[in-house]
N, C-alpha and C positions, 0 to 999 in steps of 0.2 A: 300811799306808801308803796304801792305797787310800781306804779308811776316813778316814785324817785328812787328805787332799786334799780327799775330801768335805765334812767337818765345817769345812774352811776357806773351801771355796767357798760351802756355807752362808753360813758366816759373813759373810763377805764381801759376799756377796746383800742378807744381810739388814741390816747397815749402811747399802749404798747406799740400799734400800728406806726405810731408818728417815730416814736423812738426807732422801730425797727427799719423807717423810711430814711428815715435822718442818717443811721450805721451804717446801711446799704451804699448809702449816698456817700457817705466820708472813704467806706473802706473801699470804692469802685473810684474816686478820687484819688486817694491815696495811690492803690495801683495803677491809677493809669500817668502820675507825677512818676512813678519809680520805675515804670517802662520808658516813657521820654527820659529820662536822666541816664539810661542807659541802652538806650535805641539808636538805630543809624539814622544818618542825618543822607536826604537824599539829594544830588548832584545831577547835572547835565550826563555822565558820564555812568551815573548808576549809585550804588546807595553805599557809602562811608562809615565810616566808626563816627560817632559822634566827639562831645570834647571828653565825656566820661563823667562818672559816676561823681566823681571827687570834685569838681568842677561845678557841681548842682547850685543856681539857684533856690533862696539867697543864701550868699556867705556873709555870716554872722561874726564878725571877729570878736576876738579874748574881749572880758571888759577890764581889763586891767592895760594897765600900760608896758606892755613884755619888752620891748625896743627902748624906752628912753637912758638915755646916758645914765641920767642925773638922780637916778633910783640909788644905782650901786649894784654891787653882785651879788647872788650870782650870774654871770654868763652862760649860754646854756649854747654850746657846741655839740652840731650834729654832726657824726661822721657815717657817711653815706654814700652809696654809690649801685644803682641798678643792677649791676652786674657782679654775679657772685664769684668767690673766690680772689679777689684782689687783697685782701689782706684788712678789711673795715674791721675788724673785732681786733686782731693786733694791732692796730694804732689806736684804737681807741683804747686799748686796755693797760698799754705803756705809756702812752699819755694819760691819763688818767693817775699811774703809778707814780709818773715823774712829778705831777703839779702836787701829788700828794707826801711825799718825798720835803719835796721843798717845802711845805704846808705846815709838816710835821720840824722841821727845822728852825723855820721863822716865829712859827707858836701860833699859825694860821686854822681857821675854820677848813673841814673837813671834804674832801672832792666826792662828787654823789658819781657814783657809775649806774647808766641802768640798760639794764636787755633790752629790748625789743625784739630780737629772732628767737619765735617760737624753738630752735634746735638746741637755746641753752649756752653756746660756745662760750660769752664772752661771761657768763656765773660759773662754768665748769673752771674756767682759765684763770679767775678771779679768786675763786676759794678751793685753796686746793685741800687733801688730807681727808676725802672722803666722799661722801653725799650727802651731806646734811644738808646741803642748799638745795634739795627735794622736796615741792613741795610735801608735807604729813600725808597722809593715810585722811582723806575728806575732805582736803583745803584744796584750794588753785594757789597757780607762782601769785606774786606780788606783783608783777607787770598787771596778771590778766585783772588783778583787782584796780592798778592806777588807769589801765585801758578802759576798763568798765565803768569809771567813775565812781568804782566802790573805795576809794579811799580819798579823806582829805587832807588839807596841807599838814595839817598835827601828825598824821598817819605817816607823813613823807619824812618824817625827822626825828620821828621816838627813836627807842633804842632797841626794836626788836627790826630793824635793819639790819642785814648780812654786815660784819666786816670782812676787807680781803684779807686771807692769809696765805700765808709763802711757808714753802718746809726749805727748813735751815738747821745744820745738824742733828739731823737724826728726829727730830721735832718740828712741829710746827707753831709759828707764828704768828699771829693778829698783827696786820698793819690797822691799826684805830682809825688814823685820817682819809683810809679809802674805802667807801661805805659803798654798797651795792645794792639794787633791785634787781631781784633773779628773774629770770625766764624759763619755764619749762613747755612740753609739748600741750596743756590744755589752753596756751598763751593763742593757738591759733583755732580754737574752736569759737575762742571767748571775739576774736576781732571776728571771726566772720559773723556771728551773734550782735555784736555793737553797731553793724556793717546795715545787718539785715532790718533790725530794730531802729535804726534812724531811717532807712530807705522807706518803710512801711509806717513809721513813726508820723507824730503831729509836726516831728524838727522844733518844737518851740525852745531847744537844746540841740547846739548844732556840736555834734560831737568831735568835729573835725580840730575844735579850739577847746576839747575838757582837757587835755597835758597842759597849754596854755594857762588857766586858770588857776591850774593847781601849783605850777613851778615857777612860776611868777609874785605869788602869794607872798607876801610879806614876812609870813612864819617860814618861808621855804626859802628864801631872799636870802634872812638875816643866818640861816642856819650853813650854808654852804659857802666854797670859795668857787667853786665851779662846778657844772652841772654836766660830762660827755654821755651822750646818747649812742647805744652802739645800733642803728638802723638794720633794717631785715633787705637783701636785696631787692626789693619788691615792696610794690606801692599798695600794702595793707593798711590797714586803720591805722594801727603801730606804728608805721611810718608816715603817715599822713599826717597825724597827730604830732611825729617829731618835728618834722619840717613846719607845720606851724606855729608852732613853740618854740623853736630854735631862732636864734639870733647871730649865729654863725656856724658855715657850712663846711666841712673840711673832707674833701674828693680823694679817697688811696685811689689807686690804680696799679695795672703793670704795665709795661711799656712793650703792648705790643700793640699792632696793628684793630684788630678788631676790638679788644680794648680802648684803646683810645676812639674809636666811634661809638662805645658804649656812654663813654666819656664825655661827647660831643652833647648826645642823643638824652642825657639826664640833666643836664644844663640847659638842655634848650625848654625841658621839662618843668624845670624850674621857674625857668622865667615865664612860663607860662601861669605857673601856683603865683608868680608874685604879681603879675598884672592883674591876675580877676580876682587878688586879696587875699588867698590862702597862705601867700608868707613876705607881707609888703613887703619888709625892714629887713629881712635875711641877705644878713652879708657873707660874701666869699672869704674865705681865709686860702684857698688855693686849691693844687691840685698835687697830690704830693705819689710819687714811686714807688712801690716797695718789692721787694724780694728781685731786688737788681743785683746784679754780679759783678764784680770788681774788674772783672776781665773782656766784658761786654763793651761792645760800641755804643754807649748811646745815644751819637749825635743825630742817626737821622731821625732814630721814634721822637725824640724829642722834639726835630724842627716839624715833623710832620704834626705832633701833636698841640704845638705849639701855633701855627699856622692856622690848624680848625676850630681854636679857641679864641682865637682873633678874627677870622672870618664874619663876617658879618649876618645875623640871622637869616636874611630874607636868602643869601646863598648857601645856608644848610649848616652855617658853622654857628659857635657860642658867642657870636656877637659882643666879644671883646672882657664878656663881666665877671671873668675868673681867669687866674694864671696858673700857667707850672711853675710850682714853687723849685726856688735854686736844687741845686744838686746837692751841698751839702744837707739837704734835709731827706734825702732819699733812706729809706728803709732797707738799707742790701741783706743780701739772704746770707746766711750765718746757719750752719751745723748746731752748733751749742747754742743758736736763740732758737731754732726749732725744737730742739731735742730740752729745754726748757720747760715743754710743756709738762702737768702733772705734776709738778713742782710749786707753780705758784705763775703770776704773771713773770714772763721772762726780763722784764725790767728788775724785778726785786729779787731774782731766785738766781741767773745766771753768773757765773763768775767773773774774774777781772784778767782774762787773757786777750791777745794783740785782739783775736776779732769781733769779742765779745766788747771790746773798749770801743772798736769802730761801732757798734751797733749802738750801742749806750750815747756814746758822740752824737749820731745823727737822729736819737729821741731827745737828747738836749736841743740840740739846735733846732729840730723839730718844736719843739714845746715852747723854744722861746720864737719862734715866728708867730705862732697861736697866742700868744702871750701879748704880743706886739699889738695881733690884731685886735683881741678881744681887753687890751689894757687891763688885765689882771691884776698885776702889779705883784705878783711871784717869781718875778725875774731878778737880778741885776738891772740896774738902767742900762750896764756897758753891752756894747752889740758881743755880742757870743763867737761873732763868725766875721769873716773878710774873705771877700770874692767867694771863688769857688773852692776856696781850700780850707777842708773839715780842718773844727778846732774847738773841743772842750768846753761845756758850758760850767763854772768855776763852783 
């Protein structure tokens, strides 16, 4: 008896021992996979950034099929651009308005908006009339839950979804057809959290493709006519996660000089996510202007921006695979579409004066070039626009 007390506390010993060997071993594994993935890589010349974190071996794609035609929609437009203040949460949030607008007209399935910038802008400018789009007193926004993978496709389409609303006469309004995913500030504790926990994680979930999974879904498919992502300047989860999931890419900008090399410099970024898998199938929709002046020159930003977008990659430019979209789709700056804000999106809140028509004009003609690209079918068939000269989408 003695004897197999013993041979059981051996046992026993040496389980914990193996186990404890085995932990040591995975979690000194683990760290030192999560230091290469984000270590320099050393050169003749001395030691580099390496390709980055996002980049890590292997990349696991969706297992859905997010890209084929032949599915149906929704299309899931990302509007994005490294460089902040160009104007990404106002085109995406008037677009957005406009496809919903039309949506609501035709007797069409409902436009999804969703944050991804932890600061909120594009929920604050989406619902206006208050704070209720805060997250409660113990809850996180609804991003940090579709970020986290704590929500599934049924979750992406009940009815405890934000609608936009616009104040109009002294009251405000529910627009029904343009449905939102809020963002608030714990949106960016939650992606550095998701960031950390895949980095140190098994990966047998590659997070990079959980929005993928979920907005691709058949329940999420059937539920929406379009799907715009408003992107965070900056290549967080959130945005990583968009650009993988997305199937069409849409570049604001302003036309100026450094600008436009921010311009060049995220495109080239891209095609880097599309070669080693991160966003095969991501197509261009363009590269569109905004907060231009009616009084400005802008033929040479234009030819200059124009030039580095064609330039060929191995000479530092965007290797041809995006354009500047025409002029009549420029977003010019407007007093009454700024001063819009706190009202509602300035597409659905702003009035019907000379320049308030011009701006409205170049979100139509806008929306149907995205329409074009991503075959919507929330247009007219008839082209909107001839040459360069702005003209009412009907």
């Amino acid at each position: 008896m003695v004897a197999g007390a013993v041979l059981l506390a051996v046992a026993y010993l040496l389980k914990k021992a193996w186990g404890l060997i085995t932990w040591t071993w995975d979690y000194f594994s683990r760290l030192d996979r999560a230091l290469k993935d984000v270590g320099r890589t050393g050169t003749p010349s001395g030691p580099t950034e390496g390709k980055g974190l996002w980049l890590a071996e292997p990349i696991k794609g969706p297992t859905v099929r997010c890209c084929d035609p032949h599915i149906g929609p929704p299309r899931v437009l990302v509007v994005a651009n490294a460089k902040g203040g160009v104007g990404k949460t106002t085109v995406a949030a008037n677009l957005g308005a406009c496809f919903a607008m039309i949506a609501q007209n035709e007797g069409k399935k409902p436009v999804l908006l969703i944050d991804l910038d932890f600061q909120g802008s594009l929920s604050s400018m989406s619902i206006a009339g208050g704070k209720d789009w805060l997250p409660p007193e113990g809850w996180d926004s609804k991003s940090t839950y579709l970020v986290s993978g704590s929500f599934a496709p049924p979750d992406i389409v009940n009815s405890t979804l934000s609608a936009a609303t616009v104040r109009q006469n002294g009251g405000t309004t529910k627009v029904d057809k343009l449905k939102i995913i809020t963002a608030y500030y714990d949106l960016a504790q939650a992606e550095n959290r998701v960031m950390i926990e895949w980095l140190l994680g098994d990966r047998r979930v590659d997070i990079r493709f959980r929005l993928a999974d979920l907005l691709h879904d058949d329940i999420v498919r059937d539920a929406f006519s379009l799907i715009v992502i408003d992107s965070p300047p900056r290549l967080t989860t959130g945005a990583i996660q968009a650009l993988a999931c997305g199937t069409h890419l849409l570049i604001p900008t302003i036309l100026d000089e450094p600008s436009s090399e921010a311009v060049v410099a995220f495109v080239r970024q891209i095609e880097t996510f599309r070669d080693k898998g991160l966003c095969p199938k991501m197509e261009h929709v363009g590269v569109v202007p905004t907060m231009t002046d009616a009084i400005q020159n802008l033929g040479p930003m234009e030819r200059l921006l124009r030039d580095r977008l064609q330039l060929p990659l191995e000479q530092g430019g965007a290797g041809g695979v995006t354009e500047l979209l025409p002029r009549f789709t420029y977003i010019p700056d407007s007093v009454a579409f700024r001063n819009a804000g706190g009202k509602g999106i300035a597409y659905l809140s702003m009035g019907n004066g000379a320049t308030t028509t011009r701006v409205r004009t170049a979100i139509h003609n806008l929306a149907a070039k995205v329409d074009k690209a991503m075959s919507l079918g929330l247009k007219p068939p008839e082209e909107p626009y001839e040459g360069e000269r702005l003209r009412a989408v009907p």
